[in-house]
Each structure stands twice: as C-alpha cells, then as structure tokens.
Steps between C-alpha positions, in 0.01 A plus 500: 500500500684233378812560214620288227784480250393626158691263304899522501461906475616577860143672555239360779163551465178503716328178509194704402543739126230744442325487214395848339295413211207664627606807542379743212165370445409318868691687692554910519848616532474568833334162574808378333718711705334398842534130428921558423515687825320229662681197347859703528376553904490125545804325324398541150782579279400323156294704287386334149348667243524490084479764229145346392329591811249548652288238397279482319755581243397801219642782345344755748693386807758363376808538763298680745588245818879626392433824460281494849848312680726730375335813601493299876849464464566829472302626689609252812893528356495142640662307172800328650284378752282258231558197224362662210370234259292599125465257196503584136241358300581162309307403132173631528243670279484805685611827288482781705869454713708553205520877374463321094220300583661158490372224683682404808796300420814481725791599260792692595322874397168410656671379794714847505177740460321284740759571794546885409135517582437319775821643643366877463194350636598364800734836536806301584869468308504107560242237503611156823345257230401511180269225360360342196106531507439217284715267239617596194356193349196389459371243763280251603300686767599818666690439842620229236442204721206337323310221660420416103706527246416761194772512228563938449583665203622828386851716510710529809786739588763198606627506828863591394400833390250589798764442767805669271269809561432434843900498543538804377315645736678369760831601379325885451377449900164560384374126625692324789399198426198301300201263538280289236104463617267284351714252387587106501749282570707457141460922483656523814812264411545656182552865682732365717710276213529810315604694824738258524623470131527874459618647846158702493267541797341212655146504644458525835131411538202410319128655534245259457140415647529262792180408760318267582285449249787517224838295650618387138859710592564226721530241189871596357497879611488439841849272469665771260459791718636331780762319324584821330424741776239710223217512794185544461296802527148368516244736347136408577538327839111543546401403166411886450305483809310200424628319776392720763125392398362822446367396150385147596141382397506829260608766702596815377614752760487894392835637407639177457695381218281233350208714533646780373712379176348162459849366433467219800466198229812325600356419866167400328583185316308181571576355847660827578222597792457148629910562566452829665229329717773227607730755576282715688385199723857449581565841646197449713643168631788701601299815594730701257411828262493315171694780313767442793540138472486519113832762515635324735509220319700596238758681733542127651620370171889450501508692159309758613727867445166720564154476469314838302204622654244715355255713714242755430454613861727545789302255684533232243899564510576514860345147530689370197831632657392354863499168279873459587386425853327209417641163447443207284529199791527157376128422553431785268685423249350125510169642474635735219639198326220304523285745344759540225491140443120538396465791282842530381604814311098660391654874427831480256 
C-alpha cells in the first residue's frame, strides 16, 4: 500500500480510502465488518463515510453505515489504528437529519447536532476529518465543476459562518481537522482566504468525483490542490462501476447498484457508453482488469491524496485494493489521452 500526505495535517493516508456508503442497505453489518477487516489487513487506513449514508439516502437508514463502523470499532478496539473521515450535509432539501425538521443547511447549530450524532454513531470521542458534504450555496451542478454553465439561485449559509463552526470543533477536539467535497475552484479559495483572514482551520482536502469519464478537476482544481496542498480525494473512480463494463449494451447485473436503485443516470448521458467502450478497449490492449487500470489511473495523478472505493463484495474489493499494483506506463496513459481527446468529459 502506498501512503500520502493528507494536506499540511501531519496525517498520511493509504493511497486507497474505503468507501462505506453501502453499508446499511447493500451491505449487512457484518458484510461491512468483513470488508474493514479485510481492507485494515492490507494497508488500508482511510475510512470515509458521511452522516447521510447509506445511499440511497432516506429517513429509514439514515446513519446506519456509521452506526455499522462504530459498533466495528468497538468491537475490534482498533481506533488509533484508522483516519476516520464523515461529512455533514451541505444545502439540501432533505428534512429528516435535523431533530426540527429543517432542511439541510450548514450553519453553526446544524453543523453542531450533525457532529454529536455522527460522533455517538461512529462510537468514538474524536472524528481525523470532518467534511462539508456539499456547499452552502447554491451551484451550478453538483461536484460544482459544470461542463455548462447554469446560473443557481436560492439562500446559502456563507462560508465565514460554516468554517467558524467547524473551528470550534477543533478547538473542543471533537474534529482534528476538516475537508470540503463537492466543490470548485473559487469555493475552495474562499475557505482557505478566510482560514487565512481569521486564524480558523484550513482545509486539508477536497472530495470530489474524479475518473475517467469525468476529469473536469483537472481544469483549475487540479492546480489549487497542488498549489495549496488541499488533495484530492477522488470519489467515483469507476464512474459507480460503469467503467468496469458490467452495464454496457444494457446490462444490469443482480444486486448491483444501477439495477437495484436505478440512480446510475450520471454514467448514462449521451456518448457516455461509446466512452466506456474506448476505455475498455484500452485495458485489453494492455491486457489489464479495467476496474484496475481505471483506479490506477487516478492514483497516478500528481494531485491524487486517495482514491475511495466502493464494493459490495469482498471479491469486488480485494481487486480494487490490488489496483495499487498496477501502473499507468507512458503508453497507457497516451492511449488514455487519446481517448480523452475524443469524448472529452461525457459524465459531469
């Protein structure tokens, strides 16, 4: 396993984060506890999750993957030996978080309940880093990187107040340190002006959805977060599966995610399975898995902090982690290129 800097915090973290989302409605608790053991066995030691999950989000299981990694916590006694990441949920509609009913909205008392639950949750006095689910504001296109522009509208919580509350928590030792996710490249400047201005925490990463069939972080973000050492933690790296081809020419696997939630329209745009087809030709070239050569991919980009896998099966996880045994050679990366060149950015 390879290990990274997670921003300026003093922290390294495993090339490779698992992603937990599943776990409450996908995944059994003890599905969810086999693939921790497993991931913790081989180098893991970045565990994501957010107070939303699992996903598909709804009142009924609403923090269950927390609830499911806190009882393996305590049950393995094994927290000093993991990064610890959750996210508090940014504007949204959704009213079932907040004990009043309020939609989402990340103000200083939202942002306080949020943590008190997800830290009883996750069963643990201290969360490695905190992040912002989603902006305050309204934006253009969530992961806020639009390929076209859409002017938003609404009420936002400004940026000042989210991160005064995030300080607080930092001075109380409840958060260590803090993230933004889904998020562009003037949102990402602003949190670290006012980090500067005010002496308050300054982000150490951001969360957003990075693969091959969506590399619009590399126009602006891509020179902040390195610039800035806020590195990326790349959610999505096979386009929710997509790019391992299971669901090309209509596919639809049992117990998958697309077949099971229908939520899969991002990797179904026009153009987007003529893209997976030039990818998947690519990894045959190169006689590579192309779920393997997808992650590894984004681990090969220089502002690359972790890539966030998702698995339903410990099958499907042990070959995403064996991803950080394959690399991206020159020739690949031409091919990879040249692909890009072609179809661009089908799934923003």
């Amino acid at each position: 396993m390879q290990f990274r800097p997670l921003g300026r915090t003093g922290l390294e973290v495993s090339a490779i984060c698992l992603g937990t989302m599943t776990y409450g409605q996908q995944n059994t608790e003890a599905e969810g506890h086999a693939q921790l053991d497993y991931a913790l066995d081989h180098g893991v030691n970045f565990i994501d999750t957010a107070e939303i999950y699992s996903v598909p989000p709804k009142p009924e299981t609403q923090g269950s993957t927390e609830r499911i990694i806190g009882s393996w916590l305590k049950a393995r006694g094994n927290r000093e030996r993991v990064v610890l990441a959750t996210k508090v949920a940014g504007r949204n509609e959704m009213t079932w978080l907040r004990a009043d009913g309020a939609q989402a909205r990340p103000t200083r008392a939202q942002i306080r309940e949020a943590v008190e639950g997800s830290l009883k949750r996750l069963g643990t006095e201290y969360i490695d880093l905190y992040q912002l689910h989603f902006p305050g504001r309204p934006v253009a296109l969530w992961g806020s990187n639009p390929t076209r522009w859409k002017t938003p509208s609404g009420d936002e919580v400004p940026i000042a107040e989210t991160l005064e509350a995030f300080g607080e928590l930092v001075k109380e030792g409840k958060v260590r340190h803090i993230g933004i996710s889904n998020e562009s490249a003037w949102g990402t400047m602003r949190f670290l002006a006012e980090s500067d201005t005010r002496g308050l925490p300054r982000v150490a990463s951001i969360q957003n959805s990075y693969n091959l069939l969506n590399r619009t972080f590399e126009v602006n973000l891509a020179e902040v977060a390195m610039r800035e050492d806020v590195g990326l933690l790349a959610y999505s790296p096979l386009a929710q599966g997509y790019l391992s081809g299971k669901y090309q020419k209509g596919a639809r696997p049992p117990g998958a995610r697309s077949t099971l939630f229908d939520r899969g329209q991002r990797y179904q745009t026009p153009g987007a399975e003529q893209a997976i087809d030039a990818y998947l030709a690519v990894a045959r070239d190169f006689a590579l898995d192309p779920a393997q050569m997808a992650i590894a991919f984004c681990l090969s980009r220089p502002f690359m902090t972790s890539a966030i896998i998702g698995a339903t099966t410990l099958a499907q996880l042990k070959a995403d982690i064996a991803a950080v045994q394959v690399t991206i050679t020159p020739e690949i990366e031409a091919q990879i290129d040249a692909v890009h060149q072609k179809v661009g950015n089908p799934c923003p």
